[in-house]
N, CA, C and O of each residue as an XYZ file, in Angstrom:
580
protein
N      39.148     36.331    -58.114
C      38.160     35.781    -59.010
C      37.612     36.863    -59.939
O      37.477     36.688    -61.150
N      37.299     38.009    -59.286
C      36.660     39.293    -60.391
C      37.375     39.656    -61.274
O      37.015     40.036    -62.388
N      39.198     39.517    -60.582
C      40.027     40.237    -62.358
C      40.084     38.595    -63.141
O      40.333     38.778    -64.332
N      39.988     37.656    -62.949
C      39.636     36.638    -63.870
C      38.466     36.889    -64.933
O      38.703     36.687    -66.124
N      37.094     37.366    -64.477
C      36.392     37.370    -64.691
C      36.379     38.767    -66.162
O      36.025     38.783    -67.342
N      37.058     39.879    -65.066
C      37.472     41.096    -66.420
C      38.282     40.695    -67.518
O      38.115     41.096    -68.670
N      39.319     39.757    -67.080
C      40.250     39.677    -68.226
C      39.213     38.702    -69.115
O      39.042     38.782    -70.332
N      38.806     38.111    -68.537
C      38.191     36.916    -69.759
C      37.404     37.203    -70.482
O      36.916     36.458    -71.332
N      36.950     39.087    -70.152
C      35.752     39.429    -70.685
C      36.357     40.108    -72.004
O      35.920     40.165    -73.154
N      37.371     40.538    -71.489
C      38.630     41.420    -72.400
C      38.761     40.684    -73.521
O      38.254     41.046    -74.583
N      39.438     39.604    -73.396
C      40.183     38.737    -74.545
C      38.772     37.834    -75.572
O      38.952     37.350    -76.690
N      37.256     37.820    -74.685
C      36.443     37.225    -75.228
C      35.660     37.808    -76.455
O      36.063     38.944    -76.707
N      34.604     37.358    -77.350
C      33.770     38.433    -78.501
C      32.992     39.443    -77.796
O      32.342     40.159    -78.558
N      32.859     39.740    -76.365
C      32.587     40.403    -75.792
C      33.583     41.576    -75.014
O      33.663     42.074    -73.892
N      34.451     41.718    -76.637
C      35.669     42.686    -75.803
C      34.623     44.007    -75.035
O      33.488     44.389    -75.318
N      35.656     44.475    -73.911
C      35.909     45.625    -72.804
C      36.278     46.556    -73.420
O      37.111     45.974    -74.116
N      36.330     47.708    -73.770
C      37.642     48.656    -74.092
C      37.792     49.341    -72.967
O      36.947     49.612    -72.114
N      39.477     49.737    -73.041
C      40.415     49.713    -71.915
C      40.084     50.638    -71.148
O      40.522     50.733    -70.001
N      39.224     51.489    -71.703
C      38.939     52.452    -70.502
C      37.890     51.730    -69.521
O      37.898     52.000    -68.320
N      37.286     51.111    -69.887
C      36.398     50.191    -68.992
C      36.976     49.227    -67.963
O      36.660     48.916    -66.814
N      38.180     48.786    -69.018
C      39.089     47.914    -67.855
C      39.264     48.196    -66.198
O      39.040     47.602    -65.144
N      39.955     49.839    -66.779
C      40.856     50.473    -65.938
C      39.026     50.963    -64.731
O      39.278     51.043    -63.529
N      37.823     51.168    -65.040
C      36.707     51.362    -64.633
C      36.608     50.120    -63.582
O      36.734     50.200    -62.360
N      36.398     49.165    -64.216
C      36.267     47.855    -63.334
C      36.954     47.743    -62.744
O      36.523     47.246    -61.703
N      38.078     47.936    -62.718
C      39.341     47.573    -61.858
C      39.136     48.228    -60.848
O      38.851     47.562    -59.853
N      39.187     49.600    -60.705
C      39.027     50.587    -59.806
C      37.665     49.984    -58.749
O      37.723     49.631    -57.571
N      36.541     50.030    -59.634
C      35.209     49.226    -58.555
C      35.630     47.759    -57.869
O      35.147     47.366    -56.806
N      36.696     46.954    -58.725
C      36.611     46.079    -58.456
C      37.770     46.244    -56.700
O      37.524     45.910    -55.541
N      38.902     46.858    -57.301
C      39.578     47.429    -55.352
C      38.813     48.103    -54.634
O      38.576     47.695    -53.497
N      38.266     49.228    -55.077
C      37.382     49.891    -53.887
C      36.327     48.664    -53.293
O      36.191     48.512    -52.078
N      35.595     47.807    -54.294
C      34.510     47.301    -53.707
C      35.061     45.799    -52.418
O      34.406     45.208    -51.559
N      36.363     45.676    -52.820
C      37.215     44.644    -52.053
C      37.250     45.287    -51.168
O      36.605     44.838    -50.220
N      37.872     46.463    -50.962
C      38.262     46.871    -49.421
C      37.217     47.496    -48.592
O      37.390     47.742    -47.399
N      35.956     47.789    -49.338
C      34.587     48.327    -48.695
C      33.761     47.056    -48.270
O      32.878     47.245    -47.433
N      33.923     45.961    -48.685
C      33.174     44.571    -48.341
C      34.579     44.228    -47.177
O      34.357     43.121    -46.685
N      35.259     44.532    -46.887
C      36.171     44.343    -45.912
C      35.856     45.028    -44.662
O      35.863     44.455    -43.572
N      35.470     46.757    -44.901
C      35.098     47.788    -43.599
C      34.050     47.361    -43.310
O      33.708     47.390    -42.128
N      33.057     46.736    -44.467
C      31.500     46.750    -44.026
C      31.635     45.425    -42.713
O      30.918     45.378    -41.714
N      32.486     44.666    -42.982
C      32.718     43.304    -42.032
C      33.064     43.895    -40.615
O      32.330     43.836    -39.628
N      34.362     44.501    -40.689
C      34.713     45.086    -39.312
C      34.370     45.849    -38.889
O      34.663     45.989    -37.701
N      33.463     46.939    -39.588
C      33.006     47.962    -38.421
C      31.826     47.358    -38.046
O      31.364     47.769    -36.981
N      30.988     46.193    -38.823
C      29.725     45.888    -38.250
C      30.011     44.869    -37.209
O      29.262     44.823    -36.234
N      31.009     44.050    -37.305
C      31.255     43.019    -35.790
C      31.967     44.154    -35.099
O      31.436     43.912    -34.015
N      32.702     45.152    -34.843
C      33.445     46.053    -34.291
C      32.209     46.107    -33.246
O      32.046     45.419    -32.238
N      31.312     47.216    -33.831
C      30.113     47.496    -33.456
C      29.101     46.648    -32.382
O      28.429     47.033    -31.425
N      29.317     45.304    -33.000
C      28.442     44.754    -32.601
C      28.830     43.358    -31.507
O      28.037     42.438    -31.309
N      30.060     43.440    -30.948
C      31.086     42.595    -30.132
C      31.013     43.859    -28.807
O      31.268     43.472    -27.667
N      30.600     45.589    -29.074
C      31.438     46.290    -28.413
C      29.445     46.191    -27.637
O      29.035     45.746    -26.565
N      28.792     46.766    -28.689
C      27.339     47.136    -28.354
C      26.592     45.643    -28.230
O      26.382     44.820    -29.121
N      26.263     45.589    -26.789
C      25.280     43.765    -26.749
C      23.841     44.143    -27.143
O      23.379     44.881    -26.273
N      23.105     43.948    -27.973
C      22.081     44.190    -28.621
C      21.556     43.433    -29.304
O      22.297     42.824    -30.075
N      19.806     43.064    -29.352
C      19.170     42.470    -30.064
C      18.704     43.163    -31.488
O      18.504     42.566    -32.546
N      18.610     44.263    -31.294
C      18.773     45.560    -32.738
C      20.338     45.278    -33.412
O      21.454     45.509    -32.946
N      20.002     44.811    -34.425
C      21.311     44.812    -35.102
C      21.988     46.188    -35.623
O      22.106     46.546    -36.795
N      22.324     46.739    -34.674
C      23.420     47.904    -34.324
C      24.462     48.514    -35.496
O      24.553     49.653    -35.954
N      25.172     47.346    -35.778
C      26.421     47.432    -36.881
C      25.994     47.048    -37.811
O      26.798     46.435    -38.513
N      24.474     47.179    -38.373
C      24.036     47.123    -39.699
C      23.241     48.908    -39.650
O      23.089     49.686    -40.591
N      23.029     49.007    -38.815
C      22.638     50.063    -38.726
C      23.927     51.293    -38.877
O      23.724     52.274    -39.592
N      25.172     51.132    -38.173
C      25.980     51.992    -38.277
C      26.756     52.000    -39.720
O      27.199     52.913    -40.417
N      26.730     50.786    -39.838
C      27.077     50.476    -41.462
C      26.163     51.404    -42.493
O      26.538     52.201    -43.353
N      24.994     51.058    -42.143
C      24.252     51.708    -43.279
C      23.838     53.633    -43.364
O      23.318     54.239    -44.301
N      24.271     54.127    -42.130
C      23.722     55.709    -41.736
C      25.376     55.993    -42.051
O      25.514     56.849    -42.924
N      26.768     55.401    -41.471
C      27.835     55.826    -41.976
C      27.926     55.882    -43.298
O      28.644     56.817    -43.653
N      27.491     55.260    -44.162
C      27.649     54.844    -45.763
C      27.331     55.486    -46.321
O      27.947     56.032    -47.237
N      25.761     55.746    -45.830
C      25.135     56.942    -46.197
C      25.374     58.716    -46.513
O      25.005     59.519    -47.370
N      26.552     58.752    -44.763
C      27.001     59.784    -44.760
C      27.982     60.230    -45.769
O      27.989     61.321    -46.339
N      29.076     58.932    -45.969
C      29.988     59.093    -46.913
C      29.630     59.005    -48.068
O      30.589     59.309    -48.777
N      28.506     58.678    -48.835
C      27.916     58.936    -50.039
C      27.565     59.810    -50.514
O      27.673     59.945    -51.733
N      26.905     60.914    -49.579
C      26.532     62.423    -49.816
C      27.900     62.723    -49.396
O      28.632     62.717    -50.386
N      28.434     62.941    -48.485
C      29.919     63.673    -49.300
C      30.429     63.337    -50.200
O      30.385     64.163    -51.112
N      31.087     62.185    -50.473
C      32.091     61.868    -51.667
C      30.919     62.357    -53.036
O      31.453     62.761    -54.068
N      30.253     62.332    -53.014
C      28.988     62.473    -54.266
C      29.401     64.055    -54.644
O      29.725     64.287    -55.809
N      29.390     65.100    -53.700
C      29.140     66.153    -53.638
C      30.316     66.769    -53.762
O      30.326     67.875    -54.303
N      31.733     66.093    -53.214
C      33.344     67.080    -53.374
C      33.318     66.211    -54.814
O      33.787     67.047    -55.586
N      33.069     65.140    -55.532
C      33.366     64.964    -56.586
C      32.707     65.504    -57.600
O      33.245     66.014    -58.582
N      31.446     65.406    -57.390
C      31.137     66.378    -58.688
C      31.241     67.697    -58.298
O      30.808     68.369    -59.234
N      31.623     68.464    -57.322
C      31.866     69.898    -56.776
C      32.987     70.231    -57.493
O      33.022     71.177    -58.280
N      34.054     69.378    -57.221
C      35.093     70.043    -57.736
C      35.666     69.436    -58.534
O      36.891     69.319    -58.587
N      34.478     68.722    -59.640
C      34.947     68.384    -60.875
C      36.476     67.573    -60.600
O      37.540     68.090    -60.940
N      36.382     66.174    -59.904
C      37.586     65.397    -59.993
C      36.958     64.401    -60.663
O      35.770     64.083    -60.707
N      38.400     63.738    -61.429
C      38.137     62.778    -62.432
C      37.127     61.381    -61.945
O      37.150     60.797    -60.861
N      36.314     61.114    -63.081
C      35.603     60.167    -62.829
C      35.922     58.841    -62.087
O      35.144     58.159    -61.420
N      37.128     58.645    -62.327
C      37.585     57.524    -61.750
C      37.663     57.191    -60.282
O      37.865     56.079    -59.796
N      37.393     58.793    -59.401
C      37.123     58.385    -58.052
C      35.784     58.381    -57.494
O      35.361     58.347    -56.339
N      35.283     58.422    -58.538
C      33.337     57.917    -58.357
C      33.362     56.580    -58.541
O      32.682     55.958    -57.725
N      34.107     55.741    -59.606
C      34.814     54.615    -59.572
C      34.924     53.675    -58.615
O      34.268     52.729    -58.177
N      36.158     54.329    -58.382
C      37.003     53.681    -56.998
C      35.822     53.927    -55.766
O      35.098     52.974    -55.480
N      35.660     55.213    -55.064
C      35.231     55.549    -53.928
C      33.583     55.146    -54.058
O      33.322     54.140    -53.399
N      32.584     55.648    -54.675
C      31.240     55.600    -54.598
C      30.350     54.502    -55.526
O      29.165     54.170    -55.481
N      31.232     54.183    -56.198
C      30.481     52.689    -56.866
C      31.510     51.543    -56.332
O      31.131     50.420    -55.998
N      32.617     51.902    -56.304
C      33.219     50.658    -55.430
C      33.141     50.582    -53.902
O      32.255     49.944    -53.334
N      33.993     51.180    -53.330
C      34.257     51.483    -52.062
C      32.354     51.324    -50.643
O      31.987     50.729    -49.629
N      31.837     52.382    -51.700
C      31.208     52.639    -50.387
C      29.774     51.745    -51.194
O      28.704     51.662    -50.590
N      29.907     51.296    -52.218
C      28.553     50.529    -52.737
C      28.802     49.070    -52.103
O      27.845     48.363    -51.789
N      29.864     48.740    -51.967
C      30.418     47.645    -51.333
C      29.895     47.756    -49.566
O      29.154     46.940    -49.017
N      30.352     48.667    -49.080
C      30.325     48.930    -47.620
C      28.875     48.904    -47.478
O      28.476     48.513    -46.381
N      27.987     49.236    -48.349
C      26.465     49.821    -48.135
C      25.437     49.783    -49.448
O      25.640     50.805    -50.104
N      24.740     49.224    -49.858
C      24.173     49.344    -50.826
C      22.857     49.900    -50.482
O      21.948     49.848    -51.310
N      22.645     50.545    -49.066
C      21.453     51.123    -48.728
C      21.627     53.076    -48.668
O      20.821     53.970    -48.409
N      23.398     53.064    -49.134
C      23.346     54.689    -49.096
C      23.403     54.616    -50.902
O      23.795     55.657    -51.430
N      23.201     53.978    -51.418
C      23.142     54.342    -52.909
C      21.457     54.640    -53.433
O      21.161     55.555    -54.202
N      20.418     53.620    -52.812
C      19.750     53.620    -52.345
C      18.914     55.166    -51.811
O      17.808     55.582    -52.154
N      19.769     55.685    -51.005
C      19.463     56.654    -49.927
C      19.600     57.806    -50.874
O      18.594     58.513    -50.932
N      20.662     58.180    -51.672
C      21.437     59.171    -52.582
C      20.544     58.755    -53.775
O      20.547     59.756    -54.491
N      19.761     57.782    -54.387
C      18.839     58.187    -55.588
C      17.824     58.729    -55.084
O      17.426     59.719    -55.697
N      16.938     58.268    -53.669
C      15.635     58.983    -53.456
C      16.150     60.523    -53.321
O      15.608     61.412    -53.978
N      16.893     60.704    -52.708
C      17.163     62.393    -52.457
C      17.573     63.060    -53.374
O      17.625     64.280    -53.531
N      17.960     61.975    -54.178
C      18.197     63.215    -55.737
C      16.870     63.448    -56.888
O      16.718     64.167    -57.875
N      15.967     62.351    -56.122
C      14.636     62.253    -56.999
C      13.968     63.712    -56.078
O      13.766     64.778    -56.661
N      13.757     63.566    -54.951
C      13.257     65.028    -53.942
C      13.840     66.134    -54.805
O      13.026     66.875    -55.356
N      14.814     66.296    -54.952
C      16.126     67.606    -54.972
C      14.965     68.006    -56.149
O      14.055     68.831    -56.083
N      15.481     66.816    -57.586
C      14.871     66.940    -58.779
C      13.296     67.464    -58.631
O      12.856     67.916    -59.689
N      12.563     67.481    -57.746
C      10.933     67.696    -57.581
C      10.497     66.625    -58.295
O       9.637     66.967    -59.107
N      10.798     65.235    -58.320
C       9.994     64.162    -59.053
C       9.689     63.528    -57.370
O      10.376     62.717    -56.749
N       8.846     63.989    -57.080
C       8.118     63.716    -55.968
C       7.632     62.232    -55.971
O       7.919     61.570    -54.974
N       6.899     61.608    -57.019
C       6.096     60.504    -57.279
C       7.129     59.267    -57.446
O       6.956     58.098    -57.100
N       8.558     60.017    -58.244
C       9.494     58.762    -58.542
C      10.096     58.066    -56.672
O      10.275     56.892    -56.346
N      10.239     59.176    -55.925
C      10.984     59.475    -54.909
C      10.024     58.820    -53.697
O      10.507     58.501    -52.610
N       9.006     58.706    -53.930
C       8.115     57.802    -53.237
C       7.735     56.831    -53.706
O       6.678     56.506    -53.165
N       8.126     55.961    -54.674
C       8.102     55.061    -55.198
C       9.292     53.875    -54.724
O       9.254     52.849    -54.045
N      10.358     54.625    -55.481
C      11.744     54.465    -54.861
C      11.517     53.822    -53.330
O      11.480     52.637    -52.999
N      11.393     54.899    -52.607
C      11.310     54.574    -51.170
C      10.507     53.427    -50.729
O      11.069     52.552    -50.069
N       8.952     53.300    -51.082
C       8.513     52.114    -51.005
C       8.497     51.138    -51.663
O       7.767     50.240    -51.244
N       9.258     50.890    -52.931
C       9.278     49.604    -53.466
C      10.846     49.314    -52.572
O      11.237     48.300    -51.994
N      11.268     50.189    -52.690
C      13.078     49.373    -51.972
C      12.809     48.821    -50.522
O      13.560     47.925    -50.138
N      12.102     49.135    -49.918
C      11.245     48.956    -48.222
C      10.486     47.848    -48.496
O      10.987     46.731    -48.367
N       9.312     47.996    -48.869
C       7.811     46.677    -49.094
C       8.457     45.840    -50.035
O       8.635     44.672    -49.689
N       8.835     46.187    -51.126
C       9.316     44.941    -52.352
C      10.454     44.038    -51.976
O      10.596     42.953    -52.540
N      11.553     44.604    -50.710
C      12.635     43.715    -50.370
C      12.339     43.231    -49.340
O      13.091     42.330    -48.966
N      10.976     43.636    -48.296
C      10.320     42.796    -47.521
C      10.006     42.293    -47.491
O      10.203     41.493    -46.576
N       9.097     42.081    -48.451
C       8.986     41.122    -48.875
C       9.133     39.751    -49.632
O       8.550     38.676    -49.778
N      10.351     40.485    -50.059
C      11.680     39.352    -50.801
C      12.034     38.329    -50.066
O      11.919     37.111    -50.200
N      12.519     39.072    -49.204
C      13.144     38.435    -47.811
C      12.267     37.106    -47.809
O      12.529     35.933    -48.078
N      10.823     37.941    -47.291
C      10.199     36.460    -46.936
C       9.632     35.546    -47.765
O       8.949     34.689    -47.204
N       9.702     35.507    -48.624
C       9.782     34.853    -50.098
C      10.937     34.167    -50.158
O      10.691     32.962    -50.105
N      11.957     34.368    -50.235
C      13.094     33.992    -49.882
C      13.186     32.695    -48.793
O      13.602     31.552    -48.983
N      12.761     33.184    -47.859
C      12.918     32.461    -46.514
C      11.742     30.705    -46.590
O      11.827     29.558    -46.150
N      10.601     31.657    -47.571
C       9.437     30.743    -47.444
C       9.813     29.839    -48.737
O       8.604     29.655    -48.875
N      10.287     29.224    -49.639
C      10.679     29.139    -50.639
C      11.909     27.944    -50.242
O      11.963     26.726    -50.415
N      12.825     28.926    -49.642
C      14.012     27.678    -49.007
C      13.386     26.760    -47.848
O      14.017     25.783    -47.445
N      12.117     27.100    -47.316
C      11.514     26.311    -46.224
C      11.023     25.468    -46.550
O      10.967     24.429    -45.893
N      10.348     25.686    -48.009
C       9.198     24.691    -48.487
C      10.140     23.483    -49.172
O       9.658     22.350    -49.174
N      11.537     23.705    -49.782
C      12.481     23.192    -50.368
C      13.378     22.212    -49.538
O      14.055     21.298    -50.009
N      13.233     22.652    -47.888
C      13.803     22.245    -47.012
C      15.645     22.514    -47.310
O      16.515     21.800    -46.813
N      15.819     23.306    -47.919
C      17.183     23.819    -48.151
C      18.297     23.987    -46.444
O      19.454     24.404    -46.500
């Protein structure tokens, strides 16, 4: 459905240019096969570990994390082409985790000394999606959805 979605964007008055193509494309496999790991390592996890703490959201999200500060750090370290920030860290592992992308802006707001952005960050992504949630929840209740 997503390369439907690129090509149609391509051929539409809203042309792509091709380097963008070849951009999307790349997010669009990495983010397929990272919405694939995020599935099996979190039932993996969570079939192996009997728990009322949801476990394999947790390992999902501290692994993701981990692999975000590396891949972040050998790619811009050693200057490899953009396209595996692409593939690997906007596809791959943004797919697997959208709480280590998350994790990798507050710590680059710290690094930066924007202290105020970096605590902001942290509590609007915490209180503001907590409250989403239950907004969310209260909303489809009242709707009887």
């Amino acid at each position: 459905m997503g390369f439907f979605i690129i090509v149609f964007f391509c051929w539409s008055s809203y042309s792509i240019p091709i380097m963008n193509l070849i951009n999307l494309s790349l997010i669009l496999v990495g983010g397929g096969v990272g919405a694939l790991f995020r599935f099996v390592v979190s039932r993996f996890v969570s079939e192996r570990i009997f728990t009322a703490f949801p476990l394999g959201t947790l390992v999902v999200n501290v692994s993701g994390s981990l692999l975000m500060g590396f891949f972040f750090t050998v790619i811009n370290r050693a200057a490899l082409s953009q396209n595996y920030r692409f593939l690997i860290t906007i596809g791959f592992i943004g797919a697997y985790t959208t709480f280590s992308t998350y994790a990798l802006e507050t710590v680059t707001l710290l690094q930066k000394g924007q202290y105020g952005a970096a605590f902001w960050n942290f509590f609007l992504n915490n209180v503001v999606s907590f409250a989403a949630i239950v907004l969310g929840i209260l909303l489809a209740q009242a709707n009887r959805i």
